[in-house]
C-alpha positions in Angstrom: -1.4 15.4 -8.5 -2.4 17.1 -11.8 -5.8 17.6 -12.8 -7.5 15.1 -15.3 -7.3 18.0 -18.0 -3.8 18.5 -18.3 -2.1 17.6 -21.4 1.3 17.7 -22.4 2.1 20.9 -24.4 5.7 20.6 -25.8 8.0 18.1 -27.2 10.1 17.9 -24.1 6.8 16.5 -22.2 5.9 14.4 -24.4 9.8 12.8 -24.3 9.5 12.7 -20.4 7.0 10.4 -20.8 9.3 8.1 -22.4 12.1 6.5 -20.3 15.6 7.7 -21.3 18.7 4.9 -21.3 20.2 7.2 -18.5 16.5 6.0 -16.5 16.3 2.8 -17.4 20.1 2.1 -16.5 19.0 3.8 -13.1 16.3 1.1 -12.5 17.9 -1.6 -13.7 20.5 -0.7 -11.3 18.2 -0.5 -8.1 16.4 -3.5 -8.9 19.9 -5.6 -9.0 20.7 -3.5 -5.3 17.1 -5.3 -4.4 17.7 -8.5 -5.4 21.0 -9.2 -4.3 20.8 -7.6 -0.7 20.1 -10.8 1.0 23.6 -11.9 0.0 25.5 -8.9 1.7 22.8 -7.6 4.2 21.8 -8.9 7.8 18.7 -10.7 8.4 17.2 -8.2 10.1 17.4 -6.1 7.4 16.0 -8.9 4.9 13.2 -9.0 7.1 12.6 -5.3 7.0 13.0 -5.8 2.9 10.1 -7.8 2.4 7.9 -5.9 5.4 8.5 -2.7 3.3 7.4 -4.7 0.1 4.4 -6.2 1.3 3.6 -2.6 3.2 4.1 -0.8 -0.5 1.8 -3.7 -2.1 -1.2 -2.4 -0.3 -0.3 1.0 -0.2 -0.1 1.4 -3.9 -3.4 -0.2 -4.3 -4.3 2.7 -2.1 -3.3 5.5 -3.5 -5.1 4.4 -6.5 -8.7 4.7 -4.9 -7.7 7.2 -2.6 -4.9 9.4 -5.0 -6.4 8.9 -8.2 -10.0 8.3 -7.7 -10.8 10.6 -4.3 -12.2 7.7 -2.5 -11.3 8.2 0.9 -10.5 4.3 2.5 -9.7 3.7 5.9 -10.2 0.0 5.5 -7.5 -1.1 3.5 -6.1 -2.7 6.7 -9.6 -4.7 6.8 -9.4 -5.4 2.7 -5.7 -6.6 4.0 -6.8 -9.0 6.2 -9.7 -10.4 4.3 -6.6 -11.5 1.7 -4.4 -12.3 4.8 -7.5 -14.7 5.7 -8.1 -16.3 1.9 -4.7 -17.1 1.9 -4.5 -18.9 4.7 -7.3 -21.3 4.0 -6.3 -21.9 0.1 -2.7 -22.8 1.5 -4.1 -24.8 4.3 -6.3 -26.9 1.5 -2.7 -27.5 -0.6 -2.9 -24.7 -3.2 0.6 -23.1 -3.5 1.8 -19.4 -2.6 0.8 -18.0 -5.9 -2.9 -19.3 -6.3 -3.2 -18.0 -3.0 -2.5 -14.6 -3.3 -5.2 -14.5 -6.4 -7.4 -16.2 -4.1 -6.9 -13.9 -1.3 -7.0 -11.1 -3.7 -10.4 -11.6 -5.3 -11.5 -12.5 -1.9 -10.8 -9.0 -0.4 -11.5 -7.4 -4.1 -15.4 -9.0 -3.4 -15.6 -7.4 0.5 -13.9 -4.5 -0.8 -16.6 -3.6 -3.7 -19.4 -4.0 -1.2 -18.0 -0.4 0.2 -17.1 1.1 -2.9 -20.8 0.4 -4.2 -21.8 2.9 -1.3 -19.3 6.0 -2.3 -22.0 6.4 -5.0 -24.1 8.4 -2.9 -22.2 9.4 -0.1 -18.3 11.4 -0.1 -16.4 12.7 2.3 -16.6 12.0 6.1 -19.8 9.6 5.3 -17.7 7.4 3.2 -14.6 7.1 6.0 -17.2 6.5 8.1 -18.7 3.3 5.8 -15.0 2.2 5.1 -14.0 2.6 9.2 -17.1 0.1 9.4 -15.5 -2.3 6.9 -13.0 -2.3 9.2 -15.3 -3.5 12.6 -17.2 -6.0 10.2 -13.8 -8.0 9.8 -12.7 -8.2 13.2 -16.6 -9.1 14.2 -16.8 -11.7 12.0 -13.3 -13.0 12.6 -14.0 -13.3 16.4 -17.5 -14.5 16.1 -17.8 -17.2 13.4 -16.5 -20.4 14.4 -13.5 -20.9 15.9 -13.1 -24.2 13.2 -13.5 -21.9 10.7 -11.1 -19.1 10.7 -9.9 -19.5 14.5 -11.3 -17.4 16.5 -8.6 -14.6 18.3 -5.7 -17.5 18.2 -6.0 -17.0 14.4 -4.6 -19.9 11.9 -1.2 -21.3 11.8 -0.2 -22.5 8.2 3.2 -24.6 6.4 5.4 -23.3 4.9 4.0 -22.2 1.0 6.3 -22.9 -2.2 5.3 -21.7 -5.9 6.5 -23.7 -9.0 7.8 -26.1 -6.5 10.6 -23.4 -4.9 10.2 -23.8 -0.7 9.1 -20.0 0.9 10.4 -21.7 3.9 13.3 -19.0 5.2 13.7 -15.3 4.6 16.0 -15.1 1.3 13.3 -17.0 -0.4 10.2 -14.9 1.1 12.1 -11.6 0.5 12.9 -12.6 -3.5 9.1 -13.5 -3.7 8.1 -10.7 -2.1 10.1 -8.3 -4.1 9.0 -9.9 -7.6 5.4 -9.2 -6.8 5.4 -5.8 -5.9 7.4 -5.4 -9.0 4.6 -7.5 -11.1 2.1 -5.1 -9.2 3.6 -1.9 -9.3 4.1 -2.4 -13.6 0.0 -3.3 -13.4 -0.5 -0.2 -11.0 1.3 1.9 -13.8 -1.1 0.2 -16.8 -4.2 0.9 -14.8 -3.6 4.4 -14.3 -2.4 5.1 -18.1 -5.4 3.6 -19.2 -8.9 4.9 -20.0 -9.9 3.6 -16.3 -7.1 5.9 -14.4 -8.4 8.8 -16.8 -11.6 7.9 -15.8 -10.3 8.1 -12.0 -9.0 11.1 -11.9 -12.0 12.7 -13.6 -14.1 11.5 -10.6 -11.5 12.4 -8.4 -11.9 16.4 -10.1 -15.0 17.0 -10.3 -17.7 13.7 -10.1 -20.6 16.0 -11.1 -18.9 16.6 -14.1 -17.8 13.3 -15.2 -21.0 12.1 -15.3 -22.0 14.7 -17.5 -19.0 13.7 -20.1 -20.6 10.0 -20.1 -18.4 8.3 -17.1 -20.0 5.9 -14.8 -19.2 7.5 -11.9 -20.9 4.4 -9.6 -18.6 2.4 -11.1 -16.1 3.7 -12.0 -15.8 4.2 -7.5 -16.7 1.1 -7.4 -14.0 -0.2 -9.5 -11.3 2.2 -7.8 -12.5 0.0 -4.3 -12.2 -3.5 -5.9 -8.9 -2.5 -7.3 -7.9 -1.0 -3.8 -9.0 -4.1 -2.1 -7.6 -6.5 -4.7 -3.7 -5.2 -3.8 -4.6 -5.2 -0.3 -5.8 -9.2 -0.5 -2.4 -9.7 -2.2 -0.7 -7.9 0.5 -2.3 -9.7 3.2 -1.3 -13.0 1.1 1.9 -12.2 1.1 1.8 -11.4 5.3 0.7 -14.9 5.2 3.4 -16.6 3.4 6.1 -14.7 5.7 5.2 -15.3 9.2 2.8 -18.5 8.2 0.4 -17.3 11.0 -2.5 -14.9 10.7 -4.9 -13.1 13.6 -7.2 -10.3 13.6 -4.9 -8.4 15.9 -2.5 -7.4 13.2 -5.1 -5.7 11.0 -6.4 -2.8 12.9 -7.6 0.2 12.0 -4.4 1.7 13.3 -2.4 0.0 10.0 -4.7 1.9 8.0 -3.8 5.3 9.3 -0.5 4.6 8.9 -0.8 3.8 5.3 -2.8 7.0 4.8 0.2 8.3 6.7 2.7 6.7 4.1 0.5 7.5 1.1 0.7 11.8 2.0 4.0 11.4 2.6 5.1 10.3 -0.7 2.4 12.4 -2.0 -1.0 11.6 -3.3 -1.7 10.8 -7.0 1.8 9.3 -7.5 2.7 5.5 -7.7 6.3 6.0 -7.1 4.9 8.6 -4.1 3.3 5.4 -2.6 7.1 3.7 -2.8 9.1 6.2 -1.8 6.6 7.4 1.7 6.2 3.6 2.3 10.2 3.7 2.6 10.6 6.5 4.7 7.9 5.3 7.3 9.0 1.9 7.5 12.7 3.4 8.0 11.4 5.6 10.6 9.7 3.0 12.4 12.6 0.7 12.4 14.5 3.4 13.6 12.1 4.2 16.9 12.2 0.7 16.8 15.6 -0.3 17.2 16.5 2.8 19.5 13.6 2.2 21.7 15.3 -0.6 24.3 18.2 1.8 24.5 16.3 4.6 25.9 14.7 2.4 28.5 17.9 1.2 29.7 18.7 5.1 30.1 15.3 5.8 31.7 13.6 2.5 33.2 10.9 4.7 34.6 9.5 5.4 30.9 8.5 2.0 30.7 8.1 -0.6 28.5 4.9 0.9 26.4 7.5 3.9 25.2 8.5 2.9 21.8 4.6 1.8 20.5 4.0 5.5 22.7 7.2 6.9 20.4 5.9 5.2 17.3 2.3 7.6 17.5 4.0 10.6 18.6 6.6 9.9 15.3 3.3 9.4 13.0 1.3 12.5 13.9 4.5 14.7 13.8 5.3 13.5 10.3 2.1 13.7 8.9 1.9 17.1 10.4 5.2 18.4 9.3 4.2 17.2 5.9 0.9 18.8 5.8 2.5 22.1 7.0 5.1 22.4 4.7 4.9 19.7 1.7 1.0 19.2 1.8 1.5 17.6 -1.8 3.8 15.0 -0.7 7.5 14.3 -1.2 7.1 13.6 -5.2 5.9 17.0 -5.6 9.3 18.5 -4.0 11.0 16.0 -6.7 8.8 17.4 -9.7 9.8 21.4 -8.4 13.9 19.9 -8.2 13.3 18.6 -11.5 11.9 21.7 -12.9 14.3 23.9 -11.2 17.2 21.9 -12.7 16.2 22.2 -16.2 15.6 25.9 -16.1 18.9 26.5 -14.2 20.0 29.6 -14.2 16.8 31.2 -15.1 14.1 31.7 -12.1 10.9 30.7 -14.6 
């Protein structure tokens, strides 16, 4: 996570920003792994495909309020359900899959710039504090208004959605879906932060006082960095929707938001790809606690069967403390020093 400041000063810099054959034959490459792993993988493993993409969805959106712009958010999971929510009801009056993740997303983008309009007077714990309440608003107004309306703590069941007439009714179809709209959102996450508004982030994100000075808006320019948060986390929740075609408040807690923060400082903050590559390892680690969890209660029956949600926090807090003891800047930072080292090779600096 460079400062706003720093330019490129040499011609081999300003080539990196450019994507070499060599790069683009690379990503080519892992996309065409992606999209054809539903022909030779399991279906757990589809499943666990499009989990991770919806998961990185929402974690991208924030890293940009939280890596680029400073804006600490623990509501994303709220923002996430808000979408989840939008989505549900547009599907359930006939719109298709794709109308509904816009709807979800400006739905959650709207509830999500109502807390971003406060971070222009408050920072820091205050403004965790304002986004943790974002998070109690949702689940009071989910298990208050009228059962009729968005029902109650049962939560809404929905059909199967299709877009341009294509059936999201199995998990092939879901995890294809799923995969080309974290790609679509991933190329916009990339645009925003290239452009005069991620410059404009990561001013804010330096030095607020000081941005202001230069002419930035800082109000809204935090504001902005919240509605484009919430906006990926409405889309994210949309897609939750179209997978499991059932939605309740209990599976956007406050917990989910910690451990996107948790997948966000693990890729390292201020880095899209970052926000990829720690929402990988996380939901690999998970799965992993996960899938050895029933073994170890066969081994020990007396640990009961609360171990592996009990195995799942312990795993979190470790991780996020390992990382903050020894790669504080994330795992993208480790990449940038390999990179460096590699091109200096056999020189020390």
């Amino acid at each position: 996570m460079d400062p706003s400041g720093i330019f490129f000063t040499s011609h081999a810099g300003d080539r990196s920003l450019v994507r070499t054959r060599a790069q683009w034959a690379c990503l080519v490459l892992l996309l065409l792994v992606l999209a054809t792993l539903p022909w030779w993988a399991s279906e757990r493993w589809v499943s666990i495909g499009y989990a991770t993409f919806i998961t990185a969805v929402a974690v991208i959106g924030l890293q940009i309020c939280t890596g680029y712009a400073g804006q600490i958010n623990l509501g994303q999971s709220a923002f996430m359900g808000v979408g989840a929510y939008g989505a549900a009801l547009s599907m359930a009056a006939g719109w298709d899959a794709l109308a509904a993740l816009l709807i979800g997303g400006a739905g959650a983008a709207i509830f999500g710039v109502m807390f971003g309009l406060t971070a222009a007077r408050i920072k820091g714990f205050y403004l965790a504090l304002t986004t943790i309440a974002a998070q109690a608003l949702f689940h009071f107004l989910v298990l208050n208004l009228p059962s009729s309306w968005l029902g109650g703590a049962g939560g809404l069941h929905v059909e199967s959605a299709s877009v341009f007439g294509i059936s999201l009714n199995h998990d092939r179809a879901i995890y294809w879906f799923s995969l080309l709209v974290l790609v679509v959102m991933t190329v916009g996450a990339f645009g925003i932060v290239r452009s005069r508004h991620g410059r404009s982030f990561e001013a804010v994100r330096d030095d607020d006082v000081a941005a202001g000075m230069m002419g930035i808006p800082v109000a809204a320019t935090k504001a902005r960095a919240f509605l484009v948060s919430a906006f990926y986390a409405g889309v994210a929740g949309g897609l939750w929707v179209v997978a499991l075609r059932h939605v309740s408040v209990e599976q956007f807690t406050l917990f989910n938001a910690i451990w996107m923060i948790a997948m966000m400082i693990v890729g390292g903050l201020g880095s899209i790809v970052g926000a990829l590559i720690g929402t990988v390892m996380i939901q690999l680690a998970r799965e992993g606690v996960t899938s050895l969890g029933p073994s170890f209660i066969q081994w020990v029956p007396a640990v009961g069967q609360d171990f592996v949600f009990a195995a799942m926090n312990v795993l979190l807090g470790t991780v996020i403390i390992l990382f903050l003891l020894f790669e504080p800047k994330g795992v993208m930072h480790r990449v940038q020093i390999t990179k460096k080292t590699y091109r200096l090779w056999p020189f020390p600096y």
